[in-house]
SEDRENZA-224430 format. One record per residue (C-alpha): z, x, y. Coordinates in nm, 2 decimals, decimal comma, always signed. Layout:
<rs>
+--------+--------+--------+
:     zz :     xx :     yy :
+--------+--------+--------+
:      Z :      X :      Y :
...
+--------+--------+--------+
</rs>
This chain:
<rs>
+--------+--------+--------+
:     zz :     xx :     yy :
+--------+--------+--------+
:  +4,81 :  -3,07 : -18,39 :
:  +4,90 :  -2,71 : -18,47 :
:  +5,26 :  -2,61 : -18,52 :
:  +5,45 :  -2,44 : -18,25 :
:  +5,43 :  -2,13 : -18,41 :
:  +5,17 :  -1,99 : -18,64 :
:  +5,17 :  -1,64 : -18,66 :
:  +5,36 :  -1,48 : -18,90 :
:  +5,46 :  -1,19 : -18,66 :
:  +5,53 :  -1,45 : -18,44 :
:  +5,79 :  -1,64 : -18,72 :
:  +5,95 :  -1,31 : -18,81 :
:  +6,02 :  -1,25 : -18,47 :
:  +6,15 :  -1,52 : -18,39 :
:  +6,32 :  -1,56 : -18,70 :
:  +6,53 :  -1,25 : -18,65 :
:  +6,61 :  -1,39 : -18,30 :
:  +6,75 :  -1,73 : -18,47 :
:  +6,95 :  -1,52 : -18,69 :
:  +7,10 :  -1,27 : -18,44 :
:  +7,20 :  -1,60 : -18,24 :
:  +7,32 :  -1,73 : -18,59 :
:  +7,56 :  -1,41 : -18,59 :
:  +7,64 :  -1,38 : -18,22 :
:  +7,74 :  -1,76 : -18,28 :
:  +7,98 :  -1,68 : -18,54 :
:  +8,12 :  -1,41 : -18,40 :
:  +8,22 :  -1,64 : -18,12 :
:  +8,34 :  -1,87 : -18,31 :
:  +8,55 :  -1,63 : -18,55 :
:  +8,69 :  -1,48 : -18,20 :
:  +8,81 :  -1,80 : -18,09 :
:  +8,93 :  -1,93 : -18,41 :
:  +9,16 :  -1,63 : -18,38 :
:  +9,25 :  -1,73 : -18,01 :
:  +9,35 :  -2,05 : -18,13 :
:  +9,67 :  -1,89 : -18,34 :
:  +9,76 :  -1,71 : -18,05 :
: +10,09 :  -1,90 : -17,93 :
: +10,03 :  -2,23 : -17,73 :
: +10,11 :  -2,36 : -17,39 :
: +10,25 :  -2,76 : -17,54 :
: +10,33 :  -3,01 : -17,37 :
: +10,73 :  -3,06 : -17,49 :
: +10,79 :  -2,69 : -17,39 :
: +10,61 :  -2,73 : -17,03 :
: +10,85 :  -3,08 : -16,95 :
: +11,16 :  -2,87 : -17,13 :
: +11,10 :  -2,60 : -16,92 :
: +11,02 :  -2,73 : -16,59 :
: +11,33 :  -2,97 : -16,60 :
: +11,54 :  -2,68 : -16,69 :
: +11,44 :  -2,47 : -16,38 :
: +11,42 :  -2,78 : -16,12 :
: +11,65 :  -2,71 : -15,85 :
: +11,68 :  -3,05 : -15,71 :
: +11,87 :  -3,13 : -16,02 :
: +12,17 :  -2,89 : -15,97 :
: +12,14 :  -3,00 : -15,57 :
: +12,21 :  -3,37 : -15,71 :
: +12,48 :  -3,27 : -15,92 :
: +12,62 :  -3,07 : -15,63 :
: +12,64 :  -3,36 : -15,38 :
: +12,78 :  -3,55 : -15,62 :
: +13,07 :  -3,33 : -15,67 :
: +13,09 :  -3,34 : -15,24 :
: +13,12 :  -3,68 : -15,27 :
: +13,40 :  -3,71 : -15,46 :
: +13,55 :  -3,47 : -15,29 :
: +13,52 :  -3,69 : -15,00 :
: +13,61 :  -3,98 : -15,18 :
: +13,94 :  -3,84 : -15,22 :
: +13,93 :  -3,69 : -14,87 :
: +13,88 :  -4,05 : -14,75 :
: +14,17 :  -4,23 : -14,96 :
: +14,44 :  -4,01 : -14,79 :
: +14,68 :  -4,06 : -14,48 :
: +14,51 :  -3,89 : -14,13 :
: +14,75 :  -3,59 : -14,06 :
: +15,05 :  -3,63 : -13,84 :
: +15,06 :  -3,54 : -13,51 :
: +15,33 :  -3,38 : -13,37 :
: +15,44 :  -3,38 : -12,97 :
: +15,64 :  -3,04 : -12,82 :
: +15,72 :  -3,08 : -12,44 :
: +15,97 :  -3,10 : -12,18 :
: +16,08 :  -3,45 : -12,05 :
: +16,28 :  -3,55 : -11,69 :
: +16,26 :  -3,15 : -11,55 :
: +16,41 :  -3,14 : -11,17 :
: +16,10 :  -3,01 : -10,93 :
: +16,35 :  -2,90 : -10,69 :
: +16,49 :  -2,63 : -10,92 :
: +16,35 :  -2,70 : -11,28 :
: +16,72 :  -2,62 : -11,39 :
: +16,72 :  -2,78 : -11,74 :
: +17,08 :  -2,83 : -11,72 :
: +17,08 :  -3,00 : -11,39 :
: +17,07 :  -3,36 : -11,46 :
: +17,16 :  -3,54 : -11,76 :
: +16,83 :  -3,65 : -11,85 :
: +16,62 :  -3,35 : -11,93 :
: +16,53 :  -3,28 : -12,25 :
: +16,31 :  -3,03 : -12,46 :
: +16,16 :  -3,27 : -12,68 :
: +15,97 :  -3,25 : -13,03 :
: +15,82 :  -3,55 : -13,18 :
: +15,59 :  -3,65 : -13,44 :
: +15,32 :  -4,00 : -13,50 :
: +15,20 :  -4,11 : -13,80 :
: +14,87 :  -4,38 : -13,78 :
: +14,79 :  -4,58 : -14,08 :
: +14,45 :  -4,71 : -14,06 :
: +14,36 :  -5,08 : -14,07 :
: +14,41 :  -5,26 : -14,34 :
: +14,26 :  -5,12 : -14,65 :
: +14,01 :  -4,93 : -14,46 :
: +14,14 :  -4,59 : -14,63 :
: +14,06 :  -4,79 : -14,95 :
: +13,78 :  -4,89 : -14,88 :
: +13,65 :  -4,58 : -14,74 :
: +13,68 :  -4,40 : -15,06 :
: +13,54 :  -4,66 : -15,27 :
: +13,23 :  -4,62 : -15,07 :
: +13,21 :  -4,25 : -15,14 :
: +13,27 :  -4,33 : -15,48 :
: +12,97 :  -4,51 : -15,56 :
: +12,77 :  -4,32 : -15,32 :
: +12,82 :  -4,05 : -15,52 :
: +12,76 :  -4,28 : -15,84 :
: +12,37 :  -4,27 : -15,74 :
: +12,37 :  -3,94 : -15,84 :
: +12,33 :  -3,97 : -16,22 :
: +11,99 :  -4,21 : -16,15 :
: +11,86 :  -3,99 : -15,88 :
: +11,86 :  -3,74 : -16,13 :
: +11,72 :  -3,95 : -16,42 :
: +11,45 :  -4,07 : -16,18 :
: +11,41 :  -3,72 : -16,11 :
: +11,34 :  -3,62 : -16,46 :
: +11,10 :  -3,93 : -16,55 :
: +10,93 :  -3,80 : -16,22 :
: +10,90 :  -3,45 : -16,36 :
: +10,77 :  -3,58 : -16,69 :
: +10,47 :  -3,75 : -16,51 :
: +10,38 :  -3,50 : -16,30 :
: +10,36 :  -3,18 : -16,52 :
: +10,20 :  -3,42 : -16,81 :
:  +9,99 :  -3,48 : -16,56 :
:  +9,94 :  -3,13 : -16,43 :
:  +9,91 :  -3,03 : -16,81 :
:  +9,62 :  -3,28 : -16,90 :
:  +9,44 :  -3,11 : -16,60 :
:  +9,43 :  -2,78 : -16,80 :
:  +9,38 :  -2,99 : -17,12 :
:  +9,06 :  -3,12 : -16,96 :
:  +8,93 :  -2,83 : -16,82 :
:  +8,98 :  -2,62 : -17,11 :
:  +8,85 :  -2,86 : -17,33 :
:  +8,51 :  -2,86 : -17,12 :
:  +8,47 :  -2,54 : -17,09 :
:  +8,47 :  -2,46 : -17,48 :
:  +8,27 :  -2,74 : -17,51 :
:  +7,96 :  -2,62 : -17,28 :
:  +8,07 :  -2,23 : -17,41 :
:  +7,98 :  -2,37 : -17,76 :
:  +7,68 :  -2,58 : -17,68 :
:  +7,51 :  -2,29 : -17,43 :
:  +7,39 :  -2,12 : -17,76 :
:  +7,20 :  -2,42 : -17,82 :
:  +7,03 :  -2,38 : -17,52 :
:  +6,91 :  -2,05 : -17,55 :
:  +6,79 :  -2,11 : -17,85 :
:  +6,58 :  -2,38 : -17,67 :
:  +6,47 :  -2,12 : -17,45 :
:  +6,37 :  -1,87 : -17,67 :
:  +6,15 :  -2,13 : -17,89 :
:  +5,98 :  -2,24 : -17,54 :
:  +5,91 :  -1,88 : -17,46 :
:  +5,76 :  -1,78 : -17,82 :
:  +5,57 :  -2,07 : -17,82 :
:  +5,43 :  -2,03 : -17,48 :
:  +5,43 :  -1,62 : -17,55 :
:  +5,21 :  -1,69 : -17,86 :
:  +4,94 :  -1,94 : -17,69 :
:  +5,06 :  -2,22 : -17,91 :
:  +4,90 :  -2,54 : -17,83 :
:  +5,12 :  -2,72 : -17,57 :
:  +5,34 :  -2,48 : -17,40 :
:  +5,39 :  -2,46 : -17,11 :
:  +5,51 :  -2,23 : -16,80 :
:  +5,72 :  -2,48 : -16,67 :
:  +5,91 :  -2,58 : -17,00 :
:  +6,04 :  -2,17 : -16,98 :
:  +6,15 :  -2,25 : -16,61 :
:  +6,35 :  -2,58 : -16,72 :
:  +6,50 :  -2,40 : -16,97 :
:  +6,59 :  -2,09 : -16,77 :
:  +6,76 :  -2,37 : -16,51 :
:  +6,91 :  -2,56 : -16,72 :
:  +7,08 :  -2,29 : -16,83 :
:  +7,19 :  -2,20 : -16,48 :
:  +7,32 :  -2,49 : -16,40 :
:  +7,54 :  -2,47 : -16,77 :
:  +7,67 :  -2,14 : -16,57 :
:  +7,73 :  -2,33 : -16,22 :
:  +7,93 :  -2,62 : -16,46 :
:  +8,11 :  -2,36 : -16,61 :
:  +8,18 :  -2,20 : -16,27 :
:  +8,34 :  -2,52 : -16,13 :
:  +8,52 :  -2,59 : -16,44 :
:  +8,70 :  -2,21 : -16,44 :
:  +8,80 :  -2,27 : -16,03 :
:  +8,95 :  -2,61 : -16,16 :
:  +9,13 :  -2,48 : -16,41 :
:  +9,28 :  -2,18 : -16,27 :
:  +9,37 :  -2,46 : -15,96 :
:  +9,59 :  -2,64 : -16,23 :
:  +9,80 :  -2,38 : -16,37 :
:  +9,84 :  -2,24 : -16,04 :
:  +9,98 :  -2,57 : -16,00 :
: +10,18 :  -2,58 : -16,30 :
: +10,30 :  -2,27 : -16,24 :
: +10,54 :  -2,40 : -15,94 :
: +10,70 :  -2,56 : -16,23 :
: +10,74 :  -2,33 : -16,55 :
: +10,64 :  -2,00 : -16,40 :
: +10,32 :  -1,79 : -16,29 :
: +10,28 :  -1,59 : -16,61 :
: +10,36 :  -1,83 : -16,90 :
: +10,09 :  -2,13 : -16,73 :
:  +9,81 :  -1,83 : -16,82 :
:  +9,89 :  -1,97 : -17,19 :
:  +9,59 :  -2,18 : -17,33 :
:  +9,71 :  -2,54 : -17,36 :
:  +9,72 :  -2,69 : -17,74 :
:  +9,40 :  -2,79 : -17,85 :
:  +9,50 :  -3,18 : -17,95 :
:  +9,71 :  -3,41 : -17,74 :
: +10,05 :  -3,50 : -17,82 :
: +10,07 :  -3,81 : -18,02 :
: +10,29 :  -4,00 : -17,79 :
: +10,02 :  -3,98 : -17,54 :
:  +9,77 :  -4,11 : -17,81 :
:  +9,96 :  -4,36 : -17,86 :
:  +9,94 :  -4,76 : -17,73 :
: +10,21 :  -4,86 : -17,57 :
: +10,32 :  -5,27 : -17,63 :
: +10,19 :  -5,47 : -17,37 :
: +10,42 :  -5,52 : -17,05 :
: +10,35 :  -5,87 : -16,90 :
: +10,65 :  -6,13 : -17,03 :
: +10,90 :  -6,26 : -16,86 :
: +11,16 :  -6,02 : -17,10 :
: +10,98 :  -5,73 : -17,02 :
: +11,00 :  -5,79 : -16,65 :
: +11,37 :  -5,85 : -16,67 :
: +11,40 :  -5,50 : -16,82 :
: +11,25 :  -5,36 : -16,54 :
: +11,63 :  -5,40 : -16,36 :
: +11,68 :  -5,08 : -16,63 :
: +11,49 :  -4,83 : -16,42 :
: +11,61 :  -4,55 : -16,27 :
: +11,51 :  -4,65 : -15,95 :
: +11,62 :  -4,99 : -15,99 :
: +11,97 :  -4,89 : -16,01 :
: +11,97 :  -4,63 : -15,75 :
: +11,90 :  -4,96 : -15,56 :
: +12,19 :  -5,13 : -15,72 :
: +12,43 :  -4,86 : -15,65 :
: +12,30 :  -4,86 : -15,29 :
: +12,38 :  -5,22 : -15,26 :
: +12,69 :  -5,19 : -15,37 :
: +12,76 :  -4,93 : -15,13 :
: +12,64 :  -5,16 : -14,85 :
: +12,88 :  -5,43 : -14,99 :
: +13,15 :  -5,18 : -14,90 :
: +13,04 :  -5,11 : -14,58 :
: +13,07 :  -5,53 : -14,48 :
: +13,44 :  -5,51 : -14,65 :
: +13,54 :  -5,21 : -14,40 :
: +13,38 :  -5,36 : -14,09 :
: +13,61 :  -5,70 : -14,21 :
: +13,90 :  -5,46 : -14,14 :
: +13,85 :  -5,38 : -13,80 :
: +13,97 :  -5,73 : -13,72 :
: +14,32 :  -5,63 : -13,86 :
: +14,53 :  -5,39 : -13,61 :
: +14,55 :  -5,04 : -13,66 :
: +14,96 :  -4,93 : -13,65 :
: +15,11 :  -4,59 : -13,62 :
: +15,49 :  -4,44 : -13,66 :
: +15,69 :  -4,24 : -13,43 :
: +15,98 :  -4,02 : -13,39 :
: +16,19 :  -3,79 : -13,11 :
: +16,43 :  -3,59 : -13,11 :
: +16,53 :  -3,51 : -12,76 :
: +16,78 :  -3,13 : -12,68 :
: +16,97 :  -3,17 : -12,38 :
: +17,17 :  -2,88 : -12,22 :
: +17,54 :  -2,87 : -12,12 :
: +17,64 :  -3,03 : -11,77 :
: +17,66 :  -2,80 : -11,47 :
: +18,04 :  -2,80 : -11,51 :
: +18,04 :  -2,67 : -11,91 :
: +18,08 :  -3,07 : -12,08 :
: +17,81 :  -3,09 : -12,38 :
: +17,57 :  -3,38 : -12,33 :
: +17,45 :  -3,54 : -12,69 :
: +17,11 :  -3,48 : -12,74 :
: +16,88 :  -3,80 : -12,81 :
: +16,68 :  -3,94 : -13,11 :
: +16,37 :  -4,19 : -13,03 :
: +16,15 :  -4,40 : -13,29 :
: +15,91 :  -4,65 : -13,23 :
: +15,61 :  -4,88 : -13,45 :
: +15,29 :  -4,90 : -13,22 :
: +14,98 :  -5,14 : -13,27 :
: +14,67 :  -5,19 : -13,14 :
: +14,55 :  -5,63 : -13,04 :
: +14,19 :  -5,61 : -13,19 :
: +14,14 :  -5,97 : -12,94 :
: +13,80 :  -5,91 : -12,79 :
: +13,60 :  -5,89 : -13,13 :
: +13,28 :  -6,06 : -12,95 :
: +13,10 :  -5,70 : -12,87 :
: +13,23 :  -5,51 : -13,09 :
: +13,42 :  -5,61 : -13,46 :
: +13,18 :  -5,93 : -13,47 :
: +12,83 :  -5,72 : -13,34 :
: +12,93 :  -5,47 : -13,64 :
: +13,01 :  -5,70 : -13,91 :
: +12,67 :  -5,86 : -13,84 :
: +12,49 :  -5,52 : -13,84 :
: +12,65 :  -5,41 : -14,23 :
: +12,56 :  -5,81 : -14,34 :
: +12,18 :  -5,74 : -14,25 :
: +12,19 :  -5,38 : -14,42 :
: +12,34 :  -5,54 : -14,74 :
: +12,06 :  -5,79 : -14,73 :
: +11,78 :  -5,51 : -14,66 :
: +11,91 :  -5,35 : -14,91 :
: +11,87 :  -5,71 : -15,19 :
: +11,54 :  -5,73 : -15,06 :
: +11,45 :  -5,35 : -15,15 :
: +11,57 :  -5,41 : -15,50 :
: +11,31 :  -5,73 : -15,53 :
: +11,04 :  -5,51 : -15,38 :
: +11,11 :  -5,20 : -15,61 :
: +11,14 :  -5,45 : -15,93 :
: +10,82 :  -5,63 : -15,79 :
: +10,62 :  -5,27 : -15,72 :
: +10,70 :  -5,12 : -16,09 :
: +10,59 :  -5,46 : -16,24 :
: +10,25 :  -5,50 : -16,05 :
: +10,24 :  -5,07 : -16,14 :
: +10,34 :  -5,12 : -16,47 :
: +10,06 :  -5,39 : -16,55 :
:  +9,78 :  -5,17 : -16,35 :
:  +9,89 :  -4,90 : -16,57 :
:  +9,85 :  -5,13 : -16,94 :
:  +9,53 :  -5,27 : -16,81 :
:  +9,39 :  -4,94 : -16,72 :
:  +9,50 :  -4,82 : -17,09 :
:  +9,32 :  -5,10 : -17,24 :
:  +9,01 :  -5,09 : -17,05 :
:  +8,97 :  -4,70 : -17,13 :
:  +9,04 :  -4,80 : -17,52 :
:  +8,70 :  -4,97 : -17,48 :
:  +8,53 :  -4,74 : -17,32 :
:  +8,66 :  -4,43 : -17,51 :
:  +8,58 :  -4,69 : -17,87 :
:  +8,22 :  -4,76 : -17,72 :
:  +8,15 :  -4,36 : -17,70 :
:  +8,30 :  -4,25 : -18,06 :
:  +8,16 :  -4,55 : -18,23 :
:  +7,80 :  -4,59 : -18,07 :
:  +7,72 :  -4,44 : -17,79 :
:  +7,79 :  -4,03 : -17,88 :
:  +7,59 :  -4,13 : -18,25 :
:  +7,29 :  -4,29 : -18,10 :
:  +7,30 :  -3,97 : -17,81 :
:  +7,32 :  -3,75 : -18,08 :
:  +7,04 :  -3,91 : -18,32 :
:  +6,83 :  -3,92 : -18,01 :
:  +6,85 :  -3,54 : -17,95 :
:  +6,80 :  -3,45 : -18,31 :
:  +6,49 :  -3,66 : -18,30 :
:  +6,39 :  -3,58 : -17,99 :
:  +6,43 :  -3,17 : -18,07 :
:  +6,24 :  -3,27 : -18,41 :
:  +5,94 :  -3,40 : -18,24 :
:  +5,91 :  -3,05 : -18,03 :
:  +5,90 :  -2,85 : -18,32 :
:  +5,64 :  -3,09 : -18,43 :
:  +5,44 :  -3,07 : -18,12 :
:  +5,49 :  -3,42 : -18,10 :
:  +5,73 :  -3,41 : -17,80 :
:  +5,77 :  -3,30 : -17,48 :
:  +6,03 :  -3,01 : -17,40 :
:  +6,16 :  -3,17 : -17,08 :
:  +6,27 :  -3,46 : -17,31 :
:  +6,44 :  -3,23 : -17,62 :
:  +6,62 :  -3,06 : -17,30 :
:  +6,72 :  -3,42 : -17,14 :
:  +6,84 :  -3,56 : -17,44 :
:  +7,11 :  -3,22 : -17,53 :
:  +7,17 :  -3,28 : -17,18 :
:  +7,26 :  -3,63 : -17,17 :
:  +7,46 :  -3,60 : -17,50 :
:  +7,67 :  -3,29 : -17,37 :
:  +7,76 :  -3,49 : -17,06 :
:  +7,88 :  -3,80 : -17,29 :
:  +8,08 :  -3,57 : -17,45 :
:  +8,26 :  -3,40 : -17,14 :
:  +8,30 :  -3,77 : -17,01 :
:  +8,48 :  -3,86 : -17,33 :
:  +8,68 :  -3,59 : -17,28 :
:  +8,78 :  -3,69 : -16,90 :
:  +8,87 :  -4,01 : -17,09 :
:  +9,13 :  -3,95 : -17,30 :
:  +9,25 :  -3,71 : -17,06 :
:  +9,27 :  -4,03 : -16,78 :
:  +9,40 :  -4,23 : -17,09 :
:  +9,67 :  -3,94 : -17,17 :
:  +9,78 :  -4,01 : -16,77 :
:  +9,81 :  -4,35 : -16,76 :
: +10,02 :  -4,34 : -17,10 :
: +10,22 :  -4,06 : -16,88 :
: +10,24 :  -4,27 : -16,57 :
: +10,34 :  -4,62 : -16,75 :
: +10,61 :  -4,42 : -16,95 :
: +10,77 :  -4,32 : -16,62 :
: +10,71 :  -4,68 : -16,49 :
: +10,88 :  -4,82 : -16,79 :
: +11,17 :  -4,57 : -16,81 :
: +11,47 :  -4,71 : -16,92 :
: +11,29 :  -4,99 : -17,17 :
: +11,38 :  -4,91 : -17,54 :
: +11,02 :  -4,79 : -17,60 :
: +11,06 :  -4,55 : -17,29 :
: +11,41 :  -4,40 : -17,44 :
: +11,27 :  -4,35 : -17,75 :
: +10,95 :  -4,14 : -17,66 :
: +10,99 :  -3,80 : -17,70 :
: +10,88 :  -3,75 : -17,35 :
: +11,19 :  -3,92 : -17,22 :
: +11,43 :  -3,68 : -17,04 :
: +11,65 :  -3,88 : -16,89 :
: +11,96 :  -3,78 : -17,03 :
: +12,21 :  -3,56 : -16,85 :
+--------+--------+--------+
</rs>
């Protein structure tokens, strides 16, 4: 059969094209080597930052510092009260120095709580405010998965877009040689091969569309965290090596017992402790409450001139905590089932970031093999069958429908390897947070757990 094109006007013209494609190619690619040594949005700076400019980290430190305050607040003696009145006054004539008993008096009570209660109450403040420090690690591990996460978003749509941008030449090209080839009469063109071209190309323009409103969704995103104008930065162009990474396998017994390290975990801890308190106070409300009190009592002088002695009082009161059954015994047994909620919360936390934690590895592993199966074999074989298939065109051996297909099919393989190690890169992120506090965890890079 005849070759595609066998004019020589025909060649020259299409020649020319080739090479003003060649040039408008390079220039693109000149233009964004440039772009890529323009300063870069990476992935340590975007945690740095957004950490730095949370404001539910200084509202943790703050309550903590309240409750300490009220810790202290807690520990100390309830004011005294003091008592001004009149005592004994005559109705008849409310002459003060009419009988001997009237007085101007001015007292004062002190109450000391039950037992250790006062103790006790600021203990419980104490470690209240000793979940603090693990809110706020928790916090920051939290932070770390969600703008990685966030991040790899703009990673993957980026990535895509130059991608298609660099592969849409291709396509023209494809075009063009369908519409010399049908424009010189060559033996097997065809109208229709122009048309798939020309729509195949539009829908490279309705990808790139999509892939534009998603990425300009993600640094909106991102930019709740580190700041409209700086998320406009282009993302680095490889990931991070501790996302690239494998992390060891989480499913032995010792690794499970490590688990109690998370942040989480030992907000859960603290809590319980907290809750142990609580069943230590209610124990004192079985033990009477007392209180201290003093009066000093003015008299005035006698109708006849004689000074009366004035009069000091001072007495111990108590209260008979007898009828517990509604009240003492009803709240001792309230605080015991709270502590024990609160044992049981810790077993379903450790339990959840275990069953997590292995979701998380498995889902790592299975995506190895996928993202092995499409570097090793299946993005080779999709590229040898697009060269060959493109070959046999030019020959006039093939059909243009299947030169298109096959760029096609290989250019989706390599966006879906791309949403692969991006899905990868999140489930590295997301078992790093679910791990936090394991000696693999403290020692990643993207660990910011410390205060």
């Amino acid at each position: 059969m005849p070759s595609r094109i066998t004019r020589n006007g025909d060649l020259a013209l299409l020649t020319l094209s080739r090479f003003m494609k060649f040039a408008v190619f390079g220039t693109l690619v000149f233009t964004s080597t440039l772009s890529w040594a323009e300063p870069k949005l990476d992935l340590a700076g975007v945690i740095d930052s957004a950490i730095e400019n949370d404001p539910w980290l200084s509202q943790s430190v703050r309550m903590q510092e309240a409750l300490l305050e009220e810790s202290i607040s807690e520990g100390a003696l309830p004011d005294p009260r003091i008592n001004i009145g009149a005592a004994n006054l005559p109705v008849d004539t409310f002459d003060t120095g009419q009988e001997a008993m009237t007085q101007a008096t001015i007292g004062i009570t002190q109450r000391f709580p039950r037992g250790d209660s006062r103790q006790l109450a600021s203990e419980k403040k104490a470690r209240l405010a000793e979940v603090q420090p693990f809110r706020r690690e928790n916090r920051r591990a939290q932070v770390v998965e969600t703008v990685t996460h966030l991040w790899l978003d703009i990673w993957r749509a980026q990535q895509s877009i130059h991608l298609i941008e660099g592969n849409r030449g291709l396509f023209e090209q494809l075009s063009e040689v369908a519409e010399a080839g049908y424009t010189s009469a060559s033996a097997g063109s065809r109208q229709q091969d122009i048309i798939r071209s020309s729509l195949e190309l539009i829908r490279l323009d309705d990808r790139l569309t999509a892939l534009h409103a998603q990425l300009a969704t993600s640094r909106e995103t991102l930019g709740e965290w580190i700041g409209a104008e700086r998320v406009q930065t282009p993302v680095s162009k490889e990931l991070p090596d501790e996302l690239q990474s494998t992390p060891r396998n989480w499913r032995s017994e010792t690794d499970t017992e490590a688990l109690v390290r998370h942040p989480s975990v030992r907000i859960t801890e603290q809590l319980i402790d907290a809750r142990a308190v609580d069943v230590d106070l209610a124990r004192q409300a079985y033990k009477p409450e007392w209180s201290v009190s003093a009066q000093y009592g003015y008299r005035d002088r006698a109708p006849n001139g004689e000074d009366r002695a004035d009069l000091f009082s001072v007495g111990i009161g108590f209260d008979l905590p007898l009828f517990t059954g509604n009240r003492q015994d009803r709240r001792l047994n309230a605080t015991s089932a709270r502590l024990e909620a609160a044992r049981s919360e810790r077993v379903l936390k450790t339990r959840e970031l275990q069953a997590k934690a292995r979701a998380a590895m498995a889902r790592i592993e299975k995506l190895d093999e996928r993202i092995g199966l499409y570097r090793q074999s299946l993005l080779p074989q999709m590229e040898e069958q697009a060269s060959a298939a493109l070959t046999a065109y030019d020959n006039d051996d093939g059909d243009f429908s299947e030169a298109v297909r096959a760029r096609i099919d290989e250019l989706n393989a390599q966006v879906e390897l791309i949403h692969l190690e991006a899905d990868r890169a999140k489930a590295v992120a997301s078992f790093r947070y679910l791990t936090a506090g394991s000696p693999e965890s403290s020692s990643s890079l993207l660990n910011r757990s410390q205060d």
